[in-house]
VEXKOLLO-116600 format. One record per residue (C-alpha): x, y, z; residue in one letter. Coordinates in steps of 0.2 Angstrom, whole numbers. Layout:
// residues N
[node [X; Y; Z]; "A"]
...
END
This chain:
// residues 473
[node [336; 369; 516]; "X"]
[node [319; 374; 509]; "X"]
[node [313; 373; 489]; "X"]
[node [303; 384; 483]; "X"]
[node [290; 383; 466]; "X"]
[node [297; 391; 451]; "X"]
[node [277; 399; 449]; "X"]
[node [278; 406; 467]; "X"]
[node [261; 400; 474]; "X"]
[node [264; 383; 483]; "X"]
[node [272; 381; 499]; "X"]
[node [289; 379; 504]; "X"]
[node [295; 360; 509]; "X"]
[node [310; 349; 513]; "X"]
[node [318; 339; 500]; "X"]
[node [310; 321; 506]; "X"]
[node [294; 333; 503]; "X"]
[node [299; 336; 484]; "X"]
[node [305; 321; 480]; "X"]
[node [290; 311; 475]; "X"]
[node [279; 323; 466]; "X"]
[node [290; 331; 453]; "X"]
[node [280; 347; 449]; "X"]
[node [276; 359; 460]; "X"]
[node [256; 359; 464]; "X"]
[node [257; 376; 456]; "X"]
[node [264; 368; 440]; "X"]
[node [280; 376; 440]; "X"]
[node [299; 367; 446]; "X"]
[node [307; 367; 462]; "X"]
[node [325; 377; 467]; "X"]
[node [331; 379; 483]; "X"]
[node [324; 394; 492]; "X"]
[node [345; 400; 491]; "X"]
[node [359; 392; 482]; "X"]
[node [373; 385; 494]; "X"]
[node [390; 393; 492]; "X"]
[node [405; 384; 491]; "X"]
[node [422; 394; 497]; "X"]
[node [439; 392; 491]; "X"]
[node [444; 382; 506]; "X"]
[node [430; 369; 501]; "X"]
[node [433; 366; 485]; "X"]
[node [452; 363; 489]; "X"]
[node [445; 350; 502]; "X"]
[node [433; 342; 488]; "X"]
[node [448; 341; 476]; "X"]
[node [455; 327; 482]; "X"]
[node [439; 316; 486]; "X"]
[node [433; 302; 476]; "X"]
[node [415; 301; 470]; "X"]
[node [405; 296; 482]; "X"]
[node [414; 308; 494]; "X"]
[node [411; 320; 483]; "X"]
[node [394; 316; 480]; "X"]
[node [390; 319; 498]; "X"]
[node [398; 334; 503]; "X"]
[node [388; 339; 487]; "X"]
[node [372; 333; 494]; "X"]
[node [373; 336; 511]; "X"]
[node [372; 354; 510]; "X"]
[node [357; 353; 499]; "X"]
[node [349; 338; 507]; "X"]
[node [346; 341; 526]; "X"]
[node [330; 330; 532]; "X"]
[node [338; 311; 528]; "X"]
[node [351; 311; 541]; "X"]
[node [369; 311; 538]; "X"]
[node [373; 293; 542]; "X"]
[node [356; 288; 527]; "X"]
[node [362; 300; 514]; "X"]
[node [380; 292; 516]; "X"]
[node [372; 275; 516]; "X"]
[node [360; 278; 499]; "X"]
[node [376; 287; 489]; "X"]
[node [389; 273; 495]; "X"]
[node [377; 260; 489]; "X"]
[node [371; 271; 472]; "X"]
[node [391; 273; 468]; "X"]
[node [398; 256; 469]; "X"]
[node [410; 255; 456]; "X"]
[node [402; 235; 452]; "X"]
[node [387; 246; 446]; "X"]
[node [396; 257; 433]; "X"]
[node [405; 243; 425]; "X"]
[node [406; 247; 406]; "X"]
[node [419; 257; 405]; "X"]
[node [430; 260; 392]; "X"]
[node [448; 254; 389]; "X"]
[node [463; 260; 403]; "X"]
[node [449; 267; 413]; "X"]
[node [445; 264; 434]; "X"]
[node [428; 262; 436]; "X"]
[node [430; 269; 453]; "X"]
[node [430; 285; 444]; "X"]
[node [412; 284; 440]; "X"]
[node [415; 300; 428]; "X"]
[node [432; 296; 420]; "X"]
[node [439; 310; 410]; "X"]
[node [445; 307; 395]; "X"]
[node [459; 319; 387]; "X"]
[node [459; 322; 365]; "X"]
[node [471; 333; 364]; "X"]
[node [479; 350; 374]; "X"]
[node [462; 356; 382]; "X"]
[node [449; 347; 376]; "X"]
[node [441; 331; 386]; "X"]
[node [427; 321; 387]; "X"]
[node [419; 317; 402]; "X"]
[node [412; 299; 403]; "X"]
[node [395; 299; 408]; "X"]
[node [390; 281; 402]; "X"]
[node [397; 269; 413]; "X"]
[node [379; 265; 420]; "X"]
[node [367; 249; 415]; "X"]
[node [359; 256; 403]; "X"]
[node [375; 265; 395]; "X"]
[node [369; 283; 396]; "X"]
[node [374; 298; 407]; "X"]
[node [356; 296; 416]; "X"]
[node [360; 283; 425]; "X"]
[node [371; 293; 437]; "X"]
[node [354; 301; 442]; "X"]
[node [340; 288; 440]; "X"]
[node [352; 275; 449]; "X"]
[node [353; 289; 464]; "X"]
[node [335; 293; 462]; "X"]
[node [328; 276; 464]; "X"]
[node [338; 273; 479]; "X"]
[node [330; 289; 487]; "X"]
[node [312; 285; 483]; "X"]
[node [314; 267; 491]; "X"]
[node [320; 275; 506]; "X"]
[node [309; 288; 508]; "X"]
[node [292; 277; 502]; "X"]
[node [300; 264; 515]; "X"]
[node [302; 277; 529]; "X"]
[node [283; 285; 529]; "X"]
[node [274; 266; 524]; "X"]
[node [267; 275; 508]; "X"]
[node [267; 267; 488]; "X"]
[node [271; 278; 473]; "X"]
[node [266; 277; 455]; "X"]
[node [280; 284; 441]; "X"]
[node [273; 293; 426]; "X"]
[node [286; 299; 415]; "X"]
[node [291; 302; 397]; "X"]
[node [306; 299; 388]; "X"]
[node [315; 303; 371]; "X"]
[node [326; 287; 374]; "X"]
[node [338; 287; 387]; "X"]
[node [327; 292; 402]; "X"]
[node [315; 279; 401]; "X"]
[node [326; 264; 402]; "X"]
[node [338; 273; 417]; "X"]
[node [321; 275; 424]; "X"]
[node [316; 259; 423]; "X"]
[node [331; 250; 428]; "X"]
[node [335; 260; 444]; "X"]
[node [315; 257; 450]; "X"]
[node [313; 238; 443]; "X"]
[node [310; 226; 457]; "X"]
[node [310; 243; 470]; "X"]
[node [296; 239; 483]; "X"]
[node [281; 251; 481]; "X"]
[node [285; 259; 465]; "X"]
[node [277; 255; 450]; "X"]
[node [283; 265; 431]; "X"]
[node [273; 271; 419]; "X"]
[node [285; 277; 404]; "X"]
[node [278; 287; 389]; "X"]
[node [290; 286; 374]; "X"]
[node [284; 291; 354]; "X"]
[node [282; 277; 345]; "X"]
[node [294; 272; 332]; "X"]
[node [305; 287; 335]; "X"]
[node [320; 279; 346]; "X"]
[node [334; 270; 343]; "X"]
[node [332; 253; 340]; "X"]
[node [343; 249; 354]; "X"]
[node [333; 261; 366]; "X"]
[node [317; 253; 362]; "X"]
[node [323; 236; 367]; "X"]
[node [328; 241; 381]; "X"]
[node [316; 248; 387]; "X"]
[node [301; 236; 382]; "X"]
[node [310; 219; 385]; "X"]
[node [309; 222; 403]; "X"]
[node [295; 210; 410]; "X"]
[node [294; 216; 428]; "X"]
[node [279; 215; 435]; "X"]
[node [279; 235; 441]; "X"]
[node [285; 241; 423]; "X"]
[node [274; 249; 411]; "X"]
[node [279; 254; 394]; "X"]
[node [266; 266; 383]; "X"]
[node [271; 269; 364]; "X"]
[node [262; 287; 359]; "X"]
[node [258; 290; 343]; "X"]
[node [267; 305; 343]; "X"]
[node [282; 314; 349]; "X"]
[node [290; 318; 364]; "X"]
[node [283; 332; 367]; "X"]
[node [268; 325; 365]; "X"]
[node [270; 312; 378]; "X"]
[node [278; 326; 391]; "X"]
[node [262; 335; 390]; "X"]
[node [252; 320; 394]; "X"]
[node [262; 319; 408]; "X"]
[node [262; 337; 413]; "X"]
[node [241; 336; 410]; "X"]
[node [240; 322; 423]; "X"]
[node [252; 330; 436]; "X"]
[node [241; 344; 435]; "X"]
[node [225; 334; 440]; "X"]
[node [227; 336; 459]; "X"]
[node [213; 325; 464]; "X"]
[node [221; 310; 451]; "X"]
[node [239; 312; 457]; "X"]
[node [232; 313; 475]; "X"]
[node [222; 298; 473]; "X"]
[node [233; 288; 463]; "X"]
[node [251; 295; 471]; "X"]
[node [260; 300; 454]; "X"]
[node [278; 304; 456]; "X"]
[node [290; 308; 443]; "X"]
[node [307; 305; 437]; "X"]
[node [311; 316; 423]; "X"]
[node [323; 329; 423]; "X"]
[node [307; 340; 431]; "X"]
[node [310; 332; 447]; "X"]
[node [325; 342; 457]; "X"]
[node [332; 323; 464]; "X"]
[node [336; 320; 444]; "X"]
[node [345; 341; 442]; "X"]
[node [358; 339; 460]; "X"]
[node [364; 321; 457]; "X"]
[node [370; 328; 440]; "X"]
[node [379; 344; 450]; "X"]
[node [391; 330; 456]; "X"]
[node [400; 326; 437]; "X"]
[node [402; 344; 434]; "X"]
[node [411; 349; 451]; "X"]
[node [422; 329; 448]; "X"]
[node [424; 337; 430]; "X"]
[node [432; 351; 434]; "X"]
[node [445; 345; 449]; "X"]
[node [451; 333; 434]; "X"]
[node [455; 346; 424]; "X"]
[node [462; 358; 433]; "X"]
[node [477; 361; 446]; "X"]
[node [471; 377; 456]; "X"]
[node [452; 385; 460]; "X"]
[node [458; 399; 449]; "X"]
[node [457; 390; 434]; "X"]
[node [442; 389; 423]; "X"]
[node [433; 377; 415]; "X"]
[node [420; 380; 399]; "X"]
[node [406; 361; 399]; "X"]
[node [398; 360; 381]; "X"]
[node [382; 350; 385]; "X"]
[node [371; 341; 370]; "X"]
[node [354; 348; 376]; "X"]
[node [337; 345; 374]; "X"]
[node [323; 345; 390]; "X"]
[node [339; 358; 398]; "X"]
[node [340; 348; 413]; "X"]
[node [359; 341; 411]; "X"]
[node [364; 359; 407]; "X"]
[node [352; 366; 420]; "X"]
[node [365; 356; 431]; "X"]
[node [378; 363; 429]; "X"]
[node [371; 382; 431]; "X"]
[node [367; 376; 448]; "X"]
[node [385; 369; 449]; "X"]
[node [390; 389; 445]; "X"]
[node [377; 397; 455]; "X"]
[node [387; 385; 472]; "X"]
[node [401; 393; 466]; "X"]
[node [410; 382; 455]; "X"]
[node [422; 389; 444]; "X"]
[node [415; 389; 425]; "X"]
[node [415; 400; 410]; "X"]
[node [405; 395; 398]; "X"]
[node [392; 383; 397]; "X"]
[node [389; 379; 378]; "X"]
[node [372; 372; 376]; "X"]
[node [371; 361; 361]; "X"]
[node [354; 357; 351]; "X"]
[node [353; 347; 335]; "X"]
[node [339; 353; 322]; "X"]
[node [329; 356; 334]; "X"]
[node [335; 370; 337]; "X"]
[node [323; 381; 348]; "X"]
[node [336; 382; 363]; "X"]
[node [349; 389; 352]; "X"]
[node [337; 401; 344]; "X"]
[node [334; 407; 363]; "X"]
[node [352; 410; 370]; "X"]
[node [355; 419; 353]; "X"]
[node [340; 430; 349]; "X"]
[node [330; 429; 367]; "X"]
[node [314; 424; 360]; "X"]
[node [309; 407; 367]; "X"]
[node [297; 399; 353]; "X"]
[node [292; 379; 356]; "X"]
[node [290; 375; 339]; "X"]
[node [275; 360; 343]; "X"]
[node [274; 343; 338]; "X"]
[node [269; 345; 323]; "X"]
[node [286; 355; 318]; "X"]
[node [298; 345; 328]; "X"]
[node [311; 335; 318]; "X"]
[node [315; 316; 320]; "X"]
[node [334; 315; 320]; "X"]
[node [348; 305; 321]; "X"]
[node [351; 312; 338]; "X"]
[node [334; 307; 344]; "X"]
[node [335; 310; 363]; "X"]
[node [337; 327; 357]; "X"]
[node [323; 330; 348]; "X"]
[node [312; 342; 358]; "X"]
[node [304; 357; 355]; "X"]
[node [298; 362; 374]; "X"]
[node [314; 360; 388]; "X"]
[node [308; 358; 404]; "X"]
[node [320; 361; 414]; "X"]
[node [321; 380; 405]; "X"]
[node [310; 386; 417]; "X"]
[node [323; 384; 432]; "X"]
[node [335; 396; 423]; "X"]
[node [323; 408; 417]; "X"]
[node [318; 408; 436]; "X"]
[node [336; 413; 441]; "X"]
[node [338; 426; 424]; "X"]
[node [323; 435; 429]; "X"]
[node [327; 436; 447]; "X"]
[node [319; 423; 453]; "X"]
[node [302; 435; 449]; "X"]
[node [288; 421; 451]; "X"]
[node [274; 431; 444]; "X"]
[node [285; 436; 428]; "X"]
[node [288; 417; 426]; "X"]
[node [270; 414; 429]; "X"]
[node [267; 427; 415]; "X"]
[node [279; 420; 400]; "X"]
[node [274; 400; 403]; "X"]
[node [255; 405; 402]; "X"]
[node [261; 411; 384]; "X"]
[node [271; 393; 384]; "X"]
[node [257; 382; 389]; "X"]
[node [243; 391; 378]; "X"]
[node [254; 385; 363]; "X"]
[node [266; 403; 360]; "X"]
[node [281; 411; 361]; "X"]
[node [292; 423; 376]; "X"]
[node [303; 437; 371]; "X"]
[node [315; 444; 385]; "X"]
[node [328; 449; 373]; "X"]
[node [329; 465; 385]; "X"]
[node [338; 453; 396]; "X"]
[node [353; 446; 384]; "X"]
[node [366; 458; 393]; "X"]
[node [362; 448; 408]; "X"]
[node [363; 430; 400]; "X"]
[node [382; 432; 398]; "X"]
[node [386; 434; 417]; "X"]
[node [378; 416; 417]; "X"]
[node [390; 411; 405]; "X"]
[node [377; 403; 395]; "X"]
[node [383; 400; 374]; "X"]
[node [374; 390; 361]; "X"]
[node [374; 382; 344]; "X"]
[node [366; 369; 333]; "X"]
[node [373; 353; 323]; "X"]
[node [362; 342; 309]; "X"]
[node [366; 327; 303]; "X"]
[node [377; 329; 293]; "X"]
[node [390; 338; 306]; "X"]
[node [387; 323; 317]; "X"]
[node [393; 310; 305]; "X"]
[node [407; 322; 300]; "X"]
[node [412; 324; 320]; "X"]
[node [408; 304; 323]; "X"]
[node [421; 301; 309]; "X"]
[node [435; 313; 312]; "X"]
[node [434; 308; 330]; "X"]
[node [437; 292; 327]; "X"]
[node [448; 296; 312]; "X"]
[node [460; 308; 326]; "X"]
[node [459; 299; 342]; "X"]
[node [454; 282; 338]; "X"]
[node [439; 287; 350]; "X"]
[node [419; 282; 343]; "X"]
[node [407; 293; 350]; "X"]
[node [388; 294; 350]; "X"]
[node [377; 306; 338]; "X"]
[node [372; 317; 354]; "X"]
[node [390; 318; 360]; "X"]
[node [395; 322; 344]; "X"]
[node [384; 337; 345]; "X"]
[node [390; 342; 358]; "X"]
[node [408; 342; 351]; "X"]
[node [405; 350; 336]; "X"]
[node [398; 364; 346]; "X"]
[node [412; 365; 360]; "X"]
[node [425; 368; 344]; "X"]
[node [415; 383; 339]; "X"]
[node [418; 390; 358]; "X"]
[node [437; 382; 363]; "X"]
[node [449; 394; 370]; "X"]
[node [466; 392; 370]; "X"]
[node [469; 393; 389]; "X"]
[node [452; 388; 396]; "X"]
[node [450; 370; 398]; "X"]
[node [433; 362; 387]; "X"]
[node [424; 347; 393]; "X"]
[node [413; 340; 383]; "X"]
[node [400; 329; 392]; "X"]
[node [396; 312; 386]; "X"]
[node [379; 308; 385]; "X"]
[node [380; 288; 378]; "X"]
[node [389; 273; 374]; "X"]
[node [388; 271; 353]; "X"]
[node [382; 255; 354]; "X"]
[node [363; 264; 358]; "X"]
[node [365; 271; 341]; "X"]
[node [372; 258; 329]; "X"]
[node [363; 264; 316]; "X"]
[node [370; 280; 315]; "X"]
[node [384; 274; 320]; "X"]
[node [386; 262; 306]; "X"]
[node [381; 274; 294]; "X"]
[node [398; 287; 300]; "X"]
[node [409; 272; 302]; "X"]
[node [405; 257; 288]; "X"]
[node [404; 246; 304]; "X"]
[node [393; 245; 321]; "X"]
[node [400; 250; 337]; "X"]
[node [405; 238; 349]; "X"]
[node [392; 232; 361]; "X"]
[node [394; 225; 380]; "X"]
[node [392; 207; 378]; "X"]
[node [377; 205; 391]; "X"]
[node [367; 216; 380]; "X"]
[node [370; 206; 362]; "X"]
[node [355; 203; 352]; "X"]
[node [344; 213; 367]; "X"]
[node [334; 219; 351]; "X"]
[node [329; 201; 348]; "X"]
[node [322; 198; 366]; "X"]
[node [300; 197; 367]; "X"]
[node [296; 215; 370]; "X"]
[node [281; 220; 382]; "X"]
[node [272; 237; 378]; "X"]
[node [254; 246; 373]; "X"]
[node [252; 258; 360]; "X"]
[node [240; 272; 364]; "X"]
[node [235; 289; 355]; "X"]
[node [239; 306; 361]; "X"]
[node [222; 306; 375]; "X"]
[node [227; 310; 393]; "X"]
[node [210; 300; 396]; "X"]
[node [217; 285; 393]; "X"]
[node [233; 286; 401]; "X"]
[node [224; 289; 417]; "X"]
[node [213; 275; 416]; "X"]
[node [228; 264; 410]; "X"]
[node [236; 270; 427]; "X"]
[node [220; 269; 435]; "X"]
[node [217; 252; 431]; "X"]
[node [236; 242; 432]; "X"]
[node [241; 253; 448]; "X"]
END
């Protein structure tokens, strides 16, 4: 299995080639070269399998430089059930993804069973185990420059803390998490973990990343991975929950299933359109923004406008708030038949600061099965409070989103899965707000906010984070 740049001008490599880097040199995302297919018959054989069994005959036809016997080894030991321990009441934590029914045709499919109590976990976790093994097998170091929103930074760093040869660099805006996130993520005191609060947004810190990546010379000389959603090790560990989603809904391989996804960098949802292009049976995948609402605006009018830093709004859904999804560029890859040099053509428009249209291409979008809609604050607390209020279930503000969207879409005989994206206890604030009382919290992470924190604030100059790297690396 070969992958290919979204941009069309770098070379095609293996997996074990990819993995590290992120970006492609040419600046765009990697796919593989062709989409595996998954018959009938297999999917009836997969139906059956547990998660880590799953999770490798998932792999393995994407993944064919780590030798079987590895690739089984690293999945075993990322999906032991002792590492996805919070789970909720009447719940296996065997199940990794437990599905949770509401009601006749609506579920939620738990994604926060991990350390840090969100659905990233289920990659990062993988992920981590990968780059030790790879870095291990070729003698070589890596330094991690990422940005998070929230949630990716503290999967990130607690799947690579401890990990020899890795060192993390995590860009998050400064201010604009939860406090739950924050502490996280800045009361780790490992030695090869680097927190950097931007003055800024997210967007800000993802194009401080995407500058630095860019730099050949620096990201040869200094080794710069990546662990965002931009790095294709991050997109096929999530393939898994949608294909362990589906057999838990579902009887026969003629049935369907619609995934409503609370979206922001595109990369959870970008998942699951790889799970349909392998053949998975799905509808509709309902991609669910909150006020920032760009991605809706897309899948509804076909112009694709980041709205900038400046014009991005801090929520109460705060992983969410984006203006510029990454991981976009992997589908509009697929949507534009895999044309390179039209790809090429719309993100220059992107990266100079403007807007896309393709509207010509809306026909098309439906036979990708792609829906959208939006939710503010105050449909989350509404959703947050009915939830609770119908099926004693507390929810976080991004899964909420992702709820209230899914109702807009539900059909009658077509199973909806909404995808979890947190535990509420990330969120108590909002939380609190919805319910008059804060969420319950695992006990091992009690009074994390009050535990000495470890980060450096920095401005918005790609200078400095280089030298920052240059000089703790």
């Amino acid at each position: 299995m070969k992958y290919i740049s979204t941009r069309g001008q770098s070379p095609a490599l293996d997996f074990s080639e990819i993995l590290l880097g992120g970006l492609a040199p040419d600046g765009g995302l990697y796919l593989p070269e062709s989409y595996p297919q998954f018959t009938d018959a297999d999917l009836s054989a997969m139906r059956s399998m547990n998660y880590r069994d799953l999770a490798f005959a998932i792999l393995s036809r994407l993944i064919d430089d780590i030798p079987a016997v590895d690739l089984k080894a690293i999945i075993d030991k990322t999906y032991r059930a002792d590492v996805y321990s919070f789970v909720r009441k009447r719940q296996n934590a065997e199940d990794i993804t437990p599905i949770l029914k509401l009601e006749d045709n609506l579920y939620l499919l738990n994604l926060s069973n991990g350390p840090t109590l969100a659905f990233k976990d289920l990659a990062m976790q993988l992920l981590g185990n990968f780059f030790e093994y790879v870095l291990a097998k070729n003698g070589e170091t890596t330094n991690i420059l990422g940005a998070t929103s929230g949630d990716t930074g503290s999967a990130a760093e607690y799947a690579m803390r401890g990990k020899k040869g890795v060192c993390v660099f995590m860009l998050s805006p400064h201010k604009k998490m939860s406090r739950f996130q924050t502490a996280q993520m800045f009361s780790l005191q490992d030695d090869n973990i680097f927190n950097i609060a931007v003055n800024g947004v997210f967007d800000d810190c993802q194009d401080m990343v995407k500058a630095v990546s860019n730099d050949a010379a620096f990201k040869a000389k200094y080794k710069i991975g990546a662990v965002n959603s931009i790095n294709w090790g991050r997109i096929v560990a999530q393939v898994v929950y949608y294909f362990k989603g589906y057999f838990a809904v579902t009887q026969n391989n003629m049935q369907k299933v619609s995934f409503a996804v609370p979206s922001g960098n595109f990369g959870n949802v970008c998942a699951g359109h790889v799970a349909r292009m392998m053949g998975l049976p799905i509808d509709k995948l309902v991609v669910a923004t909150n006020e920032n609402d760009v991605l809706d605006d897309f899948f509804k009018t076909g112009v694709y406008r980041p709205r900038g830093s400046a014009n991005t709004y801090h929520t109460s859904s705060p992983s969410m708030d984006i203006s510029k999804a990454s991981n976009f560029e992997r589908f509009v890859f697929d949507l534009v038949g895999r044309d390179s040099a039209k790809v090429r053509e719309l993100w220059a428009s992107v990266d100079k600061g403007g807007a896309f249209d393709i509207k010509y291409l809306m026909p098309k979008l439906a036979e990708y099965g792609f829906v959208s809609g939006s939710s503010n604050h105050a449909n989350r607390m509404q959703t947050i409070c009915e939830t609770n209020s119908k099926y004693g279930v507390v929810i976080d503000t991004h899964t909420a989103d992702g709820l209230k969207v899914a109702l807009e879409y539900r059909e009658e005989n077509i199973p909806m899965v909404v995808l979890e994206t947190a535990l509420p206890a990330k969120f108590e604030d909002a939380i609190a707000e919805a319910l008059g009382q804060a969420p319950e919290r695992p006990t091992s992470l009690k009074g994390i906010e009050d535990l000495l924190q470890k980060f450096t604030v920095m401005d918005t100059d790609v200078t400095a984070i280089k030298d920052f790297i240059a000089k703790h690396s």
